[in-house]
N, C-alpha and C positions, 0 to 999 in steps of 0.2 A: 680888186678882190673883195669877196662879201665877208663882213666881220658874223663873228657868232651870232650877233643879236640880230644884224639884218636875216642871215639866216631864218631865226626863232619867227622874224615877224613875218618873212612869207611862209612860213608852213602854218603860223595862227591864220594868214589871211586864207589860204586852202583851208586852212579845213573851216574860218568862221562861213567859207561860200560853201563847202561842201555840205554843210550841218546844213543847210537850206534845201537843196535841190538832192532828187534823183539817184540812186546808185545804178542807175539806167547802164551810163558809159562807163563806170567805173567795172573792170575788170579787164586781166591779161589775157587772153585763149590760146592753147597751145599751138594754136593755127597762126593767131599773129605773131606770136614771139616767133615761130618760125621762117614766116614773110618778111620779118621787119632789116634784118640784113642785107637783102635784096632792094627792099623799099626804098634805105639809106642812099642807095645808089643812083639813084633815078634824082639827085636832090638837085636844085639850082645853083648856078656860082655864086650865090649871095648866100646860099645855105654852106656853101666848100668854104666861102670865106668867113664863116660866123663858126664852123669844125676848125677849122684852122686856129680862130681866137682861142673857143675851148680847150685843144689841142694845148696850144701854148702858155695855157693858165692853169689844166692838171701837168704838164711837166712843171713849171712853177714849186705847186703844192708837194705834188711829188718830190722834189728836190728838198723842199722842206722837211715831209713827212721823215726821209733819208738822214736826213739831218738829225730829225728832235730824236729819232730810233739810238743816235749814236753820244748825244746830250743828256743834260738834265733837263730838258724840258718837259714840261707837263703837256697831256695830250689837253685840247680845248674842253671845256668843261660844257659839254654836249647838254647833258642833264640837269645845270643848273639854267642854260640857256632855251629849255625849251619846257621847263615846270610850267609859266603859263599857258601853255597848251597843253599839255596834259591834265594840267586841272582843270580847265573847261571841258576835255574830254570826259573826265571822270566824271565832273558832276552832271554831265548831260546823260552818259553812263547810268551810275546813280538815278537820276530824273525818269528814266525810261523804263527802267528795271521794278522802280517803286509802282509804275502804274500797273503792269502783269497782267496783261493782257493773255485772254485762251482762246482764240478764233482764229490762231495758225491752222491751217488744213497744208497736210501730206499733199505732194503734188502741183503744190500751187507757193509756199513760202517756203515747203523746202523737202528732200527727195528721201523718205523711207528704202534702205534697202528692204528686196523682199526675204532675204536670211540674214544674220546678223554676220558683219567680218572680222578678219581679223584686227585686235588692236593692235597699235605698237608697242606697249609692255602689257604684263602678266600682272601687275599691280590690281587692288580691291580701287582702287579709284575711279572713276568716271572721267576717261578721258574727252578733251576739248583741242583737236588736232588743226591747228593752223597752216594751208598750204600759200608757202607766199616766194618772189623772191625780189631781192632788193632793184633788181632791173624795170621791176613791174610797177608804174605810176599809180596805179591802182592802191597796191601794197602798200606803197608811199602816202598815200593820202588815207588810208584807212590805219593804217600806226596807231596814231593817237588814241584809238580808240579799241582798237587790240589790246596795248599796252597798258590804258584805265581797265581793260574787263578781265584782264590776266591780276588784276590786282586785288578785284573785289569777289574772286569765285574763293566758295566755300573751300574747309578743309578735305573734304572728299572729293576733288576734284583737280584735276592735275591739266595743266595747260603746256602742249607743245606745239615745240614750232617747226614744220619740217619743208626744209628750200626745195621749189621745183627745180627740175632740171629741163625744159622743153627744148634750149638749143644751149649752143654754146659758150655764151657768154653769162646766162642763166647756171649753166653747171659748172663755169668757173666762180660764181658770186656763191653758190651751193657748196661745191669744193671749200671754197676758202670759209664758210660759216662753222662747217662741221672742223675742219683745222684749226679757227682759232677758239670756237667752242671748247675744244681737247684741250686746249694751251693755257684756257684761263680767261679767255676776253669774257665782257660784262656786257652788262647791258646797256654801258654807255656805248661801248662799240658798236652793236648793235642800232641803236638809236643815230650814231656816228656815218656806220655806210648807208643808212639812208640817206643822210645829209649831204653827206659828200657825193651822191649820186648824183639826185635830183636838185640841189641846191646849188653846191658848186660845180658841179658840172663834169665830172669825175671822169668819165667816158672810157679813163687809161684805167680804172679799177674792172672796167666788164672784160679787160681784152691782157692784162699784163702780170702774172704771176710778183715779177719784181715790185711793181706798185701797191698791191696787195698787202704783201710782207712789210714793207716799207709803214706801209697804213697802221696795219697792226699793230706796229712795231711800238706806236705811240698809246698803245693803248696794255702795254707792258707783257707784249707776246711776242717771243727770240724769233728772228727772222728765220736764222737757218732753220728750228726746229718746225718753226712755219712751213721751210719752202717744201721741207722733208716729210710732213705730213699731209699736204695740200694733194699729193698724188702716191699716198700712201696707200697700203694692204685696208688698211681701215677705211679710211675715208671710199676709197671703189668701192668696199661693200656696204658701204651706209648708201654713198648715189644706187647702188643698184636695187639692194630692200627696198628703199621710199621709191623708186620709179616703178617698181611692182608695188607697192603698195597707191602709189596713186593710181594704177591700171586698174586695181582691186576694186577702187571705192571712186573709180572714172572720172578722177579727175579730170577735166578738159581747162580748165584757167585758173588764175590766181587772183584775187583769194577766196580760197574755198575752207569752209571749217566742216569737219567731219566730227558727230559726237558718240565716241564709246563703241565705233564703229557700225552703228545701227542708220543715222542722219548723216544728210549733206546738205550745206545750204553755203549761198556765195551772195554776196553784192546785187546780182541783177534777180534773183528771187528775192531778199530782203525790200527791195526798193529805198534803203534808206538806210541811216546807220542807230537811229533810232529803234527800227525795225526788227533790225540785227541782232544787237545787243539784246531784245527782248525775245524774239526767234530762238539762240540760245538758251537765256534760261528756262522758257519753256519744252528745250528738248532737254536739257540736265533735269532739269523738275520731273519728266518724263523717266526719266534712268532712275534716279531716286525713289520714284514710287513703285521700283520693281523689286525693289530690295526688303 
């Protein structure tokens, strides 16, 4: 079993390679999230036997997760475990934003609609709409740095996060965001089911309502109320809005940021995360000077 801090140290190693290279590969397409089901299947018995391990190390965790739900246990301290990584994201953040660079061109680093769309609220703020979800490796490796840029936008400027739903396992990690969002989870949690995805190796979190609830559960969100809103009147019409709302503003993969409903830009027009972060604020500097 991987302790928090190994954890912490491979996600600093992803992202100190990813801060080098390409946002080339880095994204999810609603084409593959939809293939990848299928894909799993075709796997070698060295691959059935290394699912099998996994298998047997989220029931493990799982078992625990059930446990600490019903104890005093504290959930793992997610946030103290992975500070330095976010603070090299931040400062790289920081570092890229101070240069402010204006030789973005429409078309080419990132997509102008031709009429402006709908937001997702009615607020004077300049919306920064992150489409991601915790399934997507992509998502997972670009965090750190979501996470620093949600922290250094202005006070006119409002940052959300809204889960795709492209297949199934995707609308149950979507499902479960918007449930423990209602319930009170933080942003440790959040920072949590990435970890637990991509790190420990989660697999029973993309396919197990009970595992879910369990997870949560450490993170001081009531299971039943969980399991009770996971497939509630609310949560079907939050998946249904943001799936027309990503049709609206075409999304095809994750992650993609939409600003103020006017801009689109993702990963593989950024080229970089350096790119990105400054791509943004020169479409928010854009929104600002219309005011």
């Amino acid at each position: 079993m991987q302790t928090p801090i190994n954890s912490a140290l491979k996600w600093r190693t992803f992202f100190l390679t990813l801060f080098l290279v390409s946002f080339t590969t880095l994204g999810c397409s609603a084409k593959e999230a939809d293939t990848s089901n299928s894909a799993s299947k075709t796997s070698t018995q060295a691959q059935a036997s290394e699912d099998q391990k996994q298998a047997e190390n989220a029931g493990a965790t799982d078992a625990q997760d059930e446990h600490a739900g019903h104890a005093h246990d504290k959930a793992p301290d997610v946030m103290g475990d992975y500070q330095p990584v976010f603070k090299q994201a931040r400062e790289a953040v920081l570092t890229s934003l101070a240069s402010n660079p204006n030789d973005f061109v429409a078309g080419v680093h990132y997509d102008e609609f031709p009429a402006r769309q709908p937001r997702v609220n009615s607020g004077e703020k300049i919306e920064v709409v992150e489409f991601f979800s915790y399934g997507c490796p992509a998502c997972f490796n670009a965090e750190p740095y979501m996470h620093s840029y949600s922290e250094v936008l202005g006070d006119d400027v409002e940052f959300i996060r809204i889960p795709a739903s492209f297949n199934a396992s995707f609308e149950i990690l979507a499902r479960a965001f918007h449930a423990a969002t209602a319930l009170g989870a933080d942003e440790a949690a959040h920072i949590a089911m990435f970890d637990a995805i991509h790190i420990k190796k989660r697999q029973d979190l993309m396919t197990s309502e009970k595992a879910l609830a369990n997870f949560y559960a450490r993170y001081g969100v009531d299971k039943d109320k969980f399991l009770k809103t996971l497939n509630s009147f609310f949560v079907n019409t939050k998946i249904d809005q943001e799936r027309k709302l990503a049709q609206t503003y075409q999304v095809s993969g994750v992650p993609t940021v939409v600003v103020n409903g006017a801009y689109r830009t993702g990963g593989r027009k950024a080229g970089s995360y350096n790119a990105w972060s400054q791509i943004l604020a020169h479409l928010v500097e854009k929104e600002r000077q219309l005011n």
